[in-house]
FIDRENTOR-896714 format. One record per residue (C-alpha): residue in three letters; x, y, z. Coordinates in pm, whole numbers, padded with zeros to 5 digits, always signed. Layout:
<sites>
ALAXYZ;...
</sites>
This chain:
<sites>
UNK+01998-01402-01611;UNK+02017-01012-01612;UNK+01680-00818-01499;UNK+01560-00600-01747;UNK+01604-00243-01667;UNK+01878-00333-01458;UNK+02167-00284-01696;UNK+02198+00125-01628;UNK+02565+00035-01564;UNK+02833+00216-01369;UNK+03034+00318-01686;UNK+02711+00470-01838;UNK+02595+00662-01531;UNK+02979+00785-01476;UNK+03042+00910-01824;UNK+03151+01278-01848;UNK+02823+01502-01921;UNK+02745+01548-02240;UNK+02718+01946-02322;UNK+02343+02077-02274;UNK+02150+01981-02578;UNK+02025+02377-02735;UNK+01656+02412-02677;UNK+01446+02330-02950;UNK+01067+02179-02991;UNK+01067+01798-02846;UNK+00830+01589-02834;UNK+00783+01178-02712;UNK+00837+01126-03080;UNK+01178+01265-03157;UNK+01436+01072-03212;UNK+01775+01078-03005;UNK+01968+00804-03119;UNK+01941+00528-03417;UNK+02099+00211-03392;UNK+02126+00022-03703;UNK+01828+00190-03877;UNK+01604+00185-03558;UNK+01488+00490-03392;UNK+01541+00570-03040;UNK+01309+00814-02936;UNK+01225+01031-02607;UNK+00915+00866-02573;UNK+01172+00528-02524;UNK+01372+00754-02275;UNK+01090+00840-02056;UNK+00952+00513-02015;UNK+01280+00390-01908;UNK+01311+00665-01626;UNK+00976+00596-01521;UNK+01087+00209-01415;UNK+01359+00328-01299;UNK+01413+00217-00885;UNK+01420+00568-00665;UNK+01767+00608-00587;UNK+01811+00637-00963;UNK+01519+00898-00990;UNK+01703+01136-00789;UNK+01999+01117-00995;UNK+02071+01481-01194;UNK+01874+01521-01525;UNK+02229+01524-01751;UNK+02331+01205-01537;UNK+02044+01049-01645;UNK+01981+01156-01967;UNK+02339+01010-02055;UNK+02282+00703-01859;UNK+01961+00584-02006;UNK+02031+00670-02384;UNK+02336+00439-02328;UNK+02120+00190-02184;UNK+01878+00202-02473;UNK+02154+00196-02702;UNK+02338-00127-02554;UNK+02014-00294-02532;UNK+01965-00227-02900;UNK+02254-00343-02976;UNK+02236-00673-02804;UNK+01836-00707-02923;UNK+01982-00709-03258;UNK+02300-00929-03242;UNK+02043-01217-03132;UNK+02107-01509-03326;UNK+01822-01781-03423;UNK+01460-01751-03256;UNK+01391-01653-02932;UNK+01345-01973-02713;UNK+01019-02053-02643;UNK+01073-01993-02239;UNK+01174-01633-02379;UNK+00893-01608-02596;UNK+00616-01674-02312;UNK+00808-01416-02134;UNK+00767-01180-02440;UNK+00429-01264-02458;UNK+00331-01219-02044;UNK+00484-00905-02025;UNK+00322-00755-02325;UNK-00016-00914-02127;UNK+00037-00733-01830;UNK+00137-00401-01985;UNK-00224-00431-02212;UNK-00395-00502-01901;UNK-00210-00202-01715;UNK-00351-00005-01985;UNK-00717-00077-01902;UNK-00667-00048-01551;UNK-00564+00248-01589;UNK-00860+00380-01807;UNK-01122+00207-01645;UNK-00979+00383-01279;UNK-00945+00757-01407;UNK-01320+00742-01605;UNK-01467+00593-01273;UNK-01342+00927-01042;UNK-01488+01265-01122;UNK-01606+01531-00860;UNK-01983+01431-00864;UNK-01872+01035-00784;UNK-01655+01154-00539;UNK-01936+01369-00366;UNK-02192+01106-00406;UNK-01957+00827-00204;UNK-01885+01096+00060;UNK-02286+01149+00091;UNK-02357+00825+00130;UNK-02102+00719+00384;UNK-02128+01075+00575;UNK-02407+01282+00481;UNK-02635+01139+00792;UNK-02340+00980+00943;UNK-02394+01051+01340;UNK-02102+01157+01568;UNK-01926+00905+01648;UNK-01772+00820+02069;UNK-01418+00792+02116;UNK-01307+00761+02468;UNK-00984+00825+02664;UNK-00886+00534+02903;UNK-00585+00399+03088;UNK-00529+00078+03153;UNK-00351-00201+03435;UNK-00276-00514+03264;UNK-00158-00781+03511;UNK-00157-01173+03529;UNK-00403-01323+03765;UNK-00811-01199+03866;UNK-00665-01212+04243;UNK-00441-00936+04133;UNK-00601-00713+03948;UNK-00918-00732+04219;UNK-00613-00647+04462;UNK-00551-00358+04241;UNK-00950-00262+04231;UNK-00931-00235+04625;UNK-00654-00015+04646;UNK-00764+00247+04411;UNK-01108+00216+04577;UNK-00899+00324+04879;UNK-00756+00605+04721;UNK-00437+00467+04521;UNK-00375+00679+04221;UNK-00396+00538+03896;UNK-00108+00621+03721;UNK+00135+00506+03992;UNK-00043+00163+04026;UNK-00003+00109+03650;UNK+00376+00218+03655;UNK+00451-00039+03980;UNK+00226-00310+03879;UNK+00135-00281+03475;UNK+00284-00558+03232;UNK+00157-00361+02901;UNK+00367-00172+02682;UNK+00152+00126+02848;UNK+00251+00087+03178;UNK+00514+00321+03216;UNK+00343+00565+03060;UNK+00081+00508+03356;UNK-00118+00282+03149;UNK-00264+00610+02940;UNK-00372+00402+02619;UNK-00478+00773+02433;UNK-00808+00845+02205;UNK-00960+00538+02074;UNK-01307+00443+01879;UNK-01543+00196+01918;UNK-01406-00144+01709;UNK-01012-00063+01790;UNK-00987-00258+02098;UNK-01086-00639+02184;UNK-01473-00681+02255;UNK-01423-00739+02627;UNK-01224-00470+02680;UNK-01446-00226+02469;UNK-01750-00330+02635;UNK-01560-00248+02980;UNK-01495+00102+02885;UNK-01850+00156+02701;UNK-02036+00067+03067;UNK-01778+00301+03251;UNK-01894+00682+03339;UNK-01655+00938+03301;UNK-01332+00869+03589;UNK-01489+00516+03675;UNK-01296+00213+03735;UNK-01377-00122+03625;UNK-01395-00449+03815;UNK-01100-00674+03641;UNK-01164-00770+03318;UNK-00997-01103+03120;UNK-00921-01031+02771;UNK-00662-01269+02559;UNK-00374-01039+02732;UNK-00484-01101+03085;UNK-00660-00927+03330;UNK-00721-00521+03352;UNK-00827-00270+03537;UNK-00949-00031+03359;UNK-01033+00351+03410;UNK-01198+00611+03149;UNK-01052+00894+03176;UNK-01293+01102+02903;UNK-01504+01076+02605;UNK-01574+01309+02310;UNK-01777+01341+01974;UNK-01607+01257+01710;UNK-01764+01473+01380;UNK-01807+01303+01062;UNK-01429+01416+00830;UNK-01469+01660+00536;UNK-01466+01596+00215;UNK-01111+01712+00172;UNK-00976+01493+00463;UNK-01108+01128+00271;UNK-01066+01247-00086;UNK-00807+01078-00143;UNK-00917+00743+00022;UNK-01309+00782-00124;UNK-01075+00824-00448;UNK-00899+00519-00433;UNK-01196+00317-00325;UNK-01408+00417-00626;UNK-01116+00331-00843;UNK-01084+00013-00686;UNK-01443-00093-00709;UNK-01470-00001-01097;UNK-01174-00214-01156;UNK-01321-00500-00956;UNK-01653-00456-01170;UNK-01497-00433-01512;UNK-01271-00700-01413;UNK-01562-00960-01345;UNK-01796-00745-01609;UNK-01510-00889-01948;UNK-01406-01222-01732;UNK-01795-01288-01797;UNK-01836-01205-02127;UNK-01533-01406-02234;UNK-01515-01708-02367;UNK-01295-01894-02098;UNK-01212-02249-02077;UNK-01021-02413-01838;UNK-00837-02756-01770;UNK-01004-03011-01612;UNK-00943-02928-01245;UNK-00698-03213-01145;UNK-00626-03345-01457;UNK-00310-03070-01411;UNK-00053-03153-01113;UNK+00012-02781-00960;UNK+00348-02923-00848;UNK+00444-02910-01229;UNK+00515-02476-01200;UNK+00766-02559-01018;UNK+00948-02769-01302;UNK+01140-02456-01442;UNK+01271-02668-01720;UNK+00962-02805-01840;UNK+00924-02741-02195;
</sites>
C-alpha cells in the first residue's frame, strides 16, 4: 500500500520549471489549481511541504512548487475516481488520523499559552535563584582486573611512578591511553563507589583500589572547581521545553478526568487479537 505523502514522484519533481508566477497578493486561501470543481489552494501546498522528509525540503522553491501541485493534483484525481465506500479498515484510518491531527492541535495550544517570559523566569528562580555552586572535579583514572593489581599499582606511585605512564602501560579503560585523564565531571555522573573515591580525595591524592562493576581503580584527583549556577539564556530553551511538557501532561490528565471514559473489561479482550490485521 502506498504511504501517503510519498507519491512526490520522479516525473513530477523532474518536470521542466514552470516560468515564475508574476507577483501578486497570496494568501493560504488562493487557489492554484481545481480539479473537477475542487479547489486546490496554497494553504494545501504548504501543508504538504511541511511533511515533506528533509532531503525534499532542500529541494529549490520552483522544484518544489511544481512537484507538490502535481502531487496534489494526482491525489485529487485518484480521491475522486474512488469507486463504492471506503472500506471500513480505510475508514478507521480516516478517522485516526483526523484524531491525531485534532489532538496535535491542542498540544500545540495548550504548549505555546503555558511559556511566556514571567513562567520562564519563575522556573529559572526556583531551580537557580539560591541554587549553591556546585563541585566538579578533574580525575584520572587506572582501571585494571584484580585488588592485587591495582594495590601493586598504589605502591609504585607511592614510590614515585608517574601517573599517566602507569595508566598508559597498565590501564584497561577506554581512558588509558589518554593516561587515564577522565576530564571535568559532577557529582551523580560516575558510579557511587567511584564518586565517593574521588569526593574523600584532596587535591593530587591517590586512592587505595577501589571495585566498581568495571573492576578495580586507582584513582587520582587531579583538581576541583565551582561550578556557578547557568544563566537564564544558557537553559531557556530546556526550562522552555520542560514547562511545555508539564502543561501538556496536566491538561492531558486535567480532560482524561473530566471525560466520560469506559473501558472493556480488562481480559475479557485477548491483546494478541491487534495483531490479526484482517480482523474485521
Amino acid at each position: 500500500m502506498f504511504k501517503r505523502n510519498t507519491i512526490l514522484t520522479g516525473a513530477a519533481l523532474m518536470l521542466a520549471l514552470a516560468a515564475p508566477v508574476a507577483a501578486q497578493d497570496t494568501t493560504p486561501d488562493t487557489v492554484v489549481a481545481t480539479v473537477d470543481g475542487k479547489d486546490i489552494t496554497l494553504g494545501h501546498m504548504m501543508a504538504t511541504k511541511a511533511q515533506l522528509p528533509a532531503q525534499y525540503q532542500s529541494l529549490p522553491d520552483e522544484v518544489l512548487f511544481n512537484g507538490i501541485l502535481d502531487q496534489l493534483i494526482q491525489q485529487t484525481v485518484l480521491a475522486g475516481s474512488l469507486n463504492g465506500e471506503v472500506s471500513a479498515p480505510a475508514q478507521r484510518m480516516i478517522d485516526n488520523e483526523t484524531r491525531a491531527i485534532l489532538a496535535g492541535i491542542v498540544l500545540e495550544q495548550v504548549a505555546d499559552n503555558a511559556v511566556s517570559d514571567e513562567a520562564v523566569q519563575a522556573a529559572y528562580d526556583e531551580r537557580f535563584a539560591d541554587a549553591e555552586p556546585s563541585t566538579e572535579f578533574n580525575a584520572s583514572h587506572i582501571l585494571v582486573e584484580t585488588e592485587e593489581k591495582a594495590q601493586e599499582l598504589v605502591t609504585e606511585l607511592e614510590g614515585g611512578a608517574d601517573f599517566a605512564d602507569l595508566a598508559r602501560e597498565h590501564s584497561t579503560g577506554p581512558s588509558g591511553p589518554n593516561g587515564g585523564d577522565l576530564g571535568w565531571f559532577g557529582k551523580g555522573m560516575m558510579v557511587p563507589e567511584f564518586e565517593e573515591a574521588v569526593v574523600s580525595l584532596e587535591v593530587g591524592g591517590v586512592s587505595a583500589p577501589v571495585q566498581t562493576q568495571f573492576g578495580w581503580h586507582v584513582v587520582k584527583l587531579n583538581e576541583t572547581r565551582d561550578q556557578e549556577a547557568p544563566t537564564l539564556d544558557e537553559v531557556k530553551d530546556d526550562l522552555t521545553a520542560e514547562i511545555q511538557q508539564q502543561a501538556v501532561a496536566a491538561k492531558i490528565e486535567e480532560l482524561v478526568a473530566a471525560a466520560d471514559v469506559e473501558k472493556a473489561e480488562e481480559g475479557s479482550i485477548d491483546p494478541a487479537i491487534l495483531n490479526n490485521v484482517e480482523a474485521e
